[in-house]
C-alpha positions in Angstrom: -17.9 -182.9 29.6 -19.8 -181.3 32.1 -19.4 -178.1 33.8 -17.5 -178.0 37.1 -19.4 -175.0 38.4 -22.4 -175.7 40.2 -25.6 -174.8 39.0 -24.4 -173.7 35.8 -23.4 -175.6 32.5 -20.8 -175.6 30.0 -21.5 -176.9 26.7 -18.3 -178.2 25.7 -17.2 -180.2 21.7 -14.6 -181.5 19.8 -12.7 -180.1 17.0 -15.7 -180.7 14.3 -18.2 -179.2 16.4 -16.1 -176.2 16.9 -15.6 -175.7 12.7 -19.4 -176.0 12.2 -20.6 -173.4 15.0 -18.2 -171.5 13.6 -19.6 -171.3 10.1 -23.0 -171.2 11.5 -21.8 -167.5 12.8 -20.4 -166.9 9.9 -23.2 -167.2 7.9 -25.8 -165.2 10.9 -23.5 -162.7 10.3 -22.5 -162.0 6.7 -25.7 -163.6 4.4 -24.0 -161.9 1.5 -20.9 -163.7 1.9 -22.7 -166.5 2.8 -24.3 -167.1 -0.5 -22.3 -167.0 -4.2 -21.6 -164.3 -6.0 -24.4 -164.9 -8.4 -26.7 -164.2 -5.7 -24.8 -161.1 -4.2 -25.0 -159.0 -7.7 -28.6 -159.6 -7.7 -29.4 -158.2 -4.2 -27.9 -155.2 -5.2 -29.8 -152.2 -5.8 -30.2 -150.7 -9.3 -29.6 -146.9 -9.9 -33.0 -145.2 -11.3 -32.3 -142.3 -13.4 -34.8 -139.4 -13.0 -37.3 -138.6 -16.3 -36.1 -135.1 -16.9 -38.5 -134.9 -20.2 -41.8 -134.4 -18.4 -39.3 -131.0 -15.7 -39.1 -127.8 -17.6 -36.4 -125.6 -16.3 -36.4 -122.7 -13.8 -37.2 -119.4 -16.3 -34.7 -116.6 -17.4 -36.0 -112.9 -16.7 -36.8 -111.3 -19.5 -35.6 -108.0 -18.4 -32.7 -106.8 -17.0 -32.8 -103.5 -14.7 -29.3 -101.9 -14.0 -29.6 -98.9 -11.5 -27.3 -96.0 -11.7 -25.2 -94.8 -8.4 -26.6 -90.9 -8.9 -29.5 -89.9 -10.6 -30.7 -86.6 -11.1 -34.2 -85.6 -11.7 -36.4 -83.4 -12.9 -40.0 -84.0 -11.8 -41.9 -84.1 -8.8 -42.0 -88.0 -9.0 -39.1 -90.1 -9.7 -40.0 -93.0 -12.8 -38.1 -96.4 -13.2 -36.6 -95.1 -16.5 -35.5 -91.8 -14.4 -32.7 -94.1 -12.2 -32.3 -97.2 -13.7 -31.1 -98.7 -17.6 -33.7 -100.9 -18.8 -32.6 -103.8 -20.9 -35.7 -105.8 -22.3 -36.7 -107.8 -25.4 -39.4 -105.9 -26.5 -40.0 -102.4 -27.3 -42.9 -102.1 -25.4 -42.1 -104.0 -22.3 -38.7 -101.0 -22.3 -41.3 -98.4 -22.2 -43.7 -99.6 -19.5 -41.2 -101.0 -17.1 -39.5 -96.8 -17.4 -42.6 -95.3 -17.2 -43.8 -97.1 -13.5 -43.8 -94.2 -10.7 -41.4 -95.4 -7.8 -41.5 -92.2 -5.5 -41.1 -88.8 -4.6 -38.4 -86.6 -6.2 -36.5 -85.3 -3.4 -36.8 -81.1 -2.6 -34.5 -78.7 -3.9 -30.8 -78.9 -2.3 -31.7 -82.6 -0.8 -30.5 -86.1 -1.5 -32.7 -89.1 -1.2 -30.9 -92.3 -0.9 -33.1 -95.4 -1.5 -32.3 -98.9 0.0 -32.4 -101.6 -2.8 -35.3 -103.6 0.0 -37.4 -100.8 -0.6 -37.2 -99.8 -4.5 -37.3 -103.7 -4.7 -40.5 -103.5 -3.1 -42.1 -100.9 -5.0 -41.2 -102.6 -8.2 -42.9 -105.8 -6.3 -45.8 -103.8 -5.7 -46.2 -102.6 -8.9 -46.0 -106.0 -10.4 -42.3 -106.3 -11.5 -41.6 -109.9 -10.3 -38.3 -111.3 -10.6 -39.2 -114.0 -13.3 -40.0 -110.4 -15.4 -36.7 -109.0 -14.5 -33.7 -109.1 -12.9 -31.9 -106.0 -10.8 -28.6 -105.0 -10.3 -27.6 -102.3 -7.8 -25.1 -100.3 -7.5 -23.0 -100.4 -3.8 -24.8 -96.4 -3.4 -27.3 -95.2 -5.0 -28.2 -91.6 -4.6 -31.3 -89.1 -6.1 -31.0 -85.4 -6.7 -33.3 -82.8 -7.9 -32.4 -80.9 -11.2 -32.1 -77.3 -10.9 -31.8 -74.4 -13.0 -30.4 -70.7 -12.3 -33.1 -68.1 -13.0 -31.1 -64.5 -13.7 -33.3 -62.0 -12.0 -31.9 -59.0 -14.2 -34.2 -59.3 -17.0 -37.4 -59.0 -14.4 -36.3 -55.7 -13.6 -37.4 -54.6 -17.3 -40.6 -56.4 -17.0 -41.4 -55.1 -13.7 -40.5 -51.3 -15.9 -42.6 -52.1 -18.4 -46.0 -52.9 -16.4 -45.1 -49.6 -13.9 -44.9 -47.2 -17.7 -48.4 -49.4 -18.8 -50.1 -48.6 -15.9 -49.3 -45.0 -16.6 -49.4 -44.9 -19.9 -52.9 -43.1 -19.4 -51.5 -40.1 -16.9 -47.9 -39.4 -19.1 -45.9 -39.8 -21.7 -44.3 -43.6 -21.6 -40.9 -42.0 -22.8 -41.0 -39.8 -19.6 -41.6 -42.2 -17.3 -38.4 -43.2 -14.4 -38.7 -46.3 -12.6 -35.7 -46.8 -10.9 -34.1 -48.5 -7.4 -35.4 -52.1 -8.3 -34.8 -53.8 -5.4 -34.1 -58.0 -6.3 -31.7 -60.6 -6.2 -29.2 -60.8 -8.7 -30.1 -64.3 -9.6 -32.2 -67.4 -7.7 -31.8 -71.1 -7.7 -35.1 -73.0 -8.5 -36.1 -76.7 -9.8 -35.6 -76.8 -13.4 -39.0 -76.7 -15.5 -40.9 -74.0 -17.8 -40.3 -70.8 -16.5 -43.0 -68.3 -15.3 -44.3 -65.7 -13.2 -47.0 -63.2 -11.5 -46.7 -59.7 -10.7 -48.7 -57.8 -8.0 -47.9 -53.8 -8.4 -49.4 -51.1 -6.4 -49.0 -47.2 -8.0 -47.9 -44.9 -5.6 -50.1 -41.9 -4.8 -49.9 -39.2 -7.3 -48.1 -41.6 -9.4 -44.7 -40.3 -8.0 -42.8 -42.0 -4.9 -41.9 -45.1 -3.3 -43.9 -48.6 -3.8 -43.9 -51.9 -3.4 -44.2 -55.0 -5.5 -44.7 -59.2 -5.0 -42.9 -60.9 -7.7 -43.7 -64.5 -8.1 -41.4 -67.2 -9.9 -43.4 -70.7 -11.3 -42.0 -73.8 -12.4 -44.7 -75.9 -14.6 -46.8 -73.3 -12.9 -46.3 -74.5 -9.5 -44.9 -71.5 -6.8 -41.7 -71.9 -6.5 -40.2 -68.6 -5.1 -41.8 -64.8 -3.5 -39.6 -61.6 -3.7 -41.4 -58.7 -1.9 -39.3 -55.7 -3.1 -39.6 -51.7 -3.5 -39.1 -49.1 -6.3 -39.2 -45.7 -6.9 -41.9 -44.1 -9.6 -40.7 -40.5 -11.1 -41.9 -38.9 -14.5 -40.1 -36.2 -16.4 -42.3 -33.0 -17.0 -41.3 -29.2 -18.4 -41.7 -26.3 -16.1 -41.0 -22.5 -16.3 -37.8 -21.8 -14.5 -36.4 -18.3 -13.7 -33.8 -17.2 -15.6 -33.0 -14.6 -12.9 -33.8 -14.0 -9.4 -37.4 -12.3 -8.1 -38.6 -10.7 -5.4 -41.4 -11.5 -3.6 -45.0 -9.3 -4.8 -43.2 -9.0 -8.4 -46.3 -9.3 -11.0 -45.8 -12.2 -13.5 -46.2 -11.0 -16.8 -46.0 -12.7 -19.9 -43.6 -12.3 -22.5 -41.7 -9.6 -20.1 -41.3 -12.7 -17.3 -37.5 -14.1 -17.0 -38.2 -17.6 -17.6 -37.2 -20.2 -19.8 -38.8 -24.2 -19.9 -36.7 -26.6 -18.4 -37.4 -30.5 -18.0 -37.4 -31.4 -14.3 -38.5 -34.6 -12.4 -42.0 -34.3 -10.9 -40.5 -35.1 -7.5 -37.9 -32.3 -7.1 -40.9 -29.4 -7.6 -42.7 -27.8 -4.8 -46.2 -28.0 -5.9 -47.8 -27.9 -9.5 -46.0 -26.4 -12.0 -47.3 -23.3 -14.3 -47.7 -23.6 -17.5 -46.8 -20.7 -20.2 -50.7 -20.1 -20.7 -51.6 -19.3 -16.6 -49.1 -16.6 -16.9 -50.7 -12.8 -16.5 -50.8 -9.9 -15.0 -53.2 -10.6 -12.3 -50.3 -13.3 -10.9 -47.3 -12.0 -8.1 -44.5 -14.0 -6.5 -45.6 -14.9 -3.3 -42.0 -15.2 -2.2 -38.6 -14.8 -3.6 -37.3 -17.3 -7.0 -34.0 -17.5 -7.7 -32.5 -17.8 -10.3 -33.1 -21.5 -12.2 -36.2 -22.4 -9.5 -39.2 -24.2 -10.9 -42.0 -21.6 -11.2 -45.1 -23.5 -9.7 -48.4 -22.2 -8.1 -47.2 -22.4 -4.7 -44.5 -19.5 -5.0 -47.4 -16.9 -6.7 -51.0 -15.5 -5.9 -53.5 -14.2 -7.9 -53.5 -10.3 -7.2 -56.8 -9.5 -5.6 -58.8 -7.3 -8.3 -61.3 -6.8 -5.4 -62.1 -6.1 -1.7 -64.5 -6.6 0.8 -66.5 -3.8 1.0 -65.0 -2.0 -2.0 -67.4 -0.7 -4.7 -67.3 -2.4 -8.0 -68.6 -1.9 -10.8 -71.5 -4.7 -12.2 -71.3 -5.7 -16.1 -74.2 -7.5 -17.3 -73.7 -8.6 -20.8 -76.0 -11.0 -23.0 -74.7 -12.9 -26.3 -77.1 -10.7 -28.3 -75.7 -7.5 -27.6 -77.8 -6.3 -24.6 -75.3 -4.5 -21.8 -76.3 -3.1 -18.5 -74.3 -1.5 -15.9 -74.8 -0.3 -12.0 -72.9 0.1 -9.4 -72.5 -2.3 -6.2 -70.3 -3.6 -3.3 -68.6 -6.2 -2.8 -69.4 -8.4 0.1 -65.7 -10.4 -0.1 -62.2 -10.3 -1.7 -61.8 -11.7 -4.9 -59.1 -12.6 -7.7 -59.8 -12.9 -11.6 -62.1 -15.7 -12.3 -63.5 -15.7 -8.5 -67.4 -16.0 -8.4 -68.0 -13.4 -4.8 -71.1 -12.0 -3.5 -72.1 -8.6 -4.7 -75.1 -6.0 -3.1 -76.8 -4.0 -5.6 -76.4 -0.1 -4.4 -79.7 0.9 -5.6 -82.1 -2.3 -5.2 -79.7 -3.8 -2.1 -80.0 -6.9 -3.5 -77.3 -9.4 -2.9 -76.1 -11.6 -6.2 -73.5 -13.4 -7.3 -70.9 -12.3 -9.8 -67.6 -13.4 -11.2 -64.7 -11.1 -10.8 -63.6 -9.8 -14.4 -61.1 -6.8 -13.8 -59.7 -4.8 -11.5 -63.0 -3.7 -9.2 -65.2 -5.1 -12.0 -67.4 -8.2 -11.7 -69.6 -10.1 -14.4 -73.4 -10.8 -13.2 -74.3 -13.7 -15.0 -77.2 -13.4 -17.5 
């Protein structure tokens, strides 16, 4: 049949025809089918299983590195062993994995708060890979610095005991009053050995008002300055009136009113007399009352001669040789003074100590 189209054809066939192109599709279409089943099993392809003998498996750490949520340490620099539990399989591994420096402790009263990233890091750095160990951290973790409460009371003795050793040398150790301590009851520091340095000054005359530096170590680093004061006494006897005198009253011993009496070396007016300065060459220079300190600034020594008084001049050798003349003296002068004297009969001027009442010693 041909086609009733012009210029085109149509392939036309009968019902065998038709059966055979249709099996020739068949076939294009489906080769598997196409052929037996025989021929089907053998195209298809075979499952190869993989030679696991020759693979070995991913390794287990041989550590395991569990790190607590608060720490608290007592160094300048924090270790591994300080924050963490270490877990590991040999004694030695445990020891040298707690012993590796991660950082710096954190100052006293601060927190340092770490992120995993960064201690993970540092381990990294230090050669802690994660086929060594594994780590574990907590959802926080927080570092703190350990501290210990220093009581301050007991310094006070120590800063008592070097004042009394300094003047052991000037007075009697038992007489000795330090007193008004000024320090803190108590100080908070980082916890460690315990020491400290002591900078003193005496006061003038060994009595008054002073200052001190007290420094406090830990593991002999600074830790702490107190700059404080004190107050430096000592206990000494003096005569004291046992009545009241008037002033230009000769002292005279054994028939004197006065008694000894311990007093602090602050509350008297000048130095003190002793039982042994007392004579009758001594009067009150003002008026005592009764229980007053006797001391050399309430007496004078009685003038035993005048300017321009004659005296008499003693010259007395060891051997027995005495002389005696008559001169004048050029100046006033109490027992014990050395004044200048002018021979009457030669006019010569010399110098002589005062020995009595208008008497003077040329020495020979």
């Amino acid at each position: 049949m041909r086609s009733s189209l012009p210029g085109r054809h149509r392939w036309t066939c009968g019902g065998a025809g038709l059966g055979l192109l249709v099996a020739l599709l068949l076939s294009a279409m489906s080769p598997v089918a196409a052929r037996g089943p025989r021929e089907a099993r053998a195209t298809t392809p075979a499952v190869v299983e993989p030679d696991v003998e020759g693979l070995e498996p991913d390794p287990v750490p041989e550590a395991t590195i569990t790190f607590r949520p608060l720490s608290v340490v007592r160094k300048d620099e924090y270790t591994l062993g300080d924050v963490a539990t270490v877990q590991a399989p040999d004694e030695a591994q445990r020891r040298r994995l707690e012993s590796l420096v991660l950082g710096q402790s954190p100052g006293l009263g601060y927190r340092l708060t770490p992120h995993p990233r960064q201690i993970a890091a540092s381990l990294e750095r230090l050669g802690v890979t994660s086929a060594e160990a594994s780590l574990s951290f907590p959802k926080q973790m927080a570092i703190e610095r350990e501290v210990q409460e220093v009581n301050l009371v007991p310094f006070e003795g120590r800063i008592r005991d070097e004042v009394i050793a300094q003047l052991a040398s000037q007075a009697d150790p038992g007489r000795v009053i330090v007193e008004r301590i000024q320090l803190p009851p108590s100080v908070t520091l980082v916890a460690g050995i315990l020491s400290h340095r002591l900078d003193l000054r005496l006061p003038r005359r060994s009595v008054g008002s002073t200052s001190f530096v007290l420094e406090l170590l830990v593991d002999g680093v600074s830790q702490k300055k107190f700059a404080g004061s004190l107050l430096v006494d000592r206990e000494i006897d003096v005569l004291e009136a046992t009545r009241a005198m008037k002033r230009g009253e000769v002292i005279r011993r054994g028939s004197l009113p006065v008694r000894k009496s311990a007093r602090r070396l602050s509350q008297i007016r000048g130095a003190p007399l002793a039982e042994e300065d007392l004579s009758d060459m001594l009067r009150l220079s003002r008026d005592v009352g009764a229980g007053d300190a006797l001391t050399w600034s309430c007496v004078k020594r009685q003038t035993l001669v005048k300017r321009g008084q004659p005296v008499r001049m003693v010259l007395q050798s060891a051997g027995g040789l005495y002389v005696a003349t008559v001169g004048r003296a050029r100046a006033d002068g109490a027992l014990g003074d050395t004044i200048e004297v002018e021979n009457s009969s030669s006019g010569k001027r010399i110098l002589a100590v005062v020995a009595g009442n208008q008497v003077v010693q040329v020495p020979f």
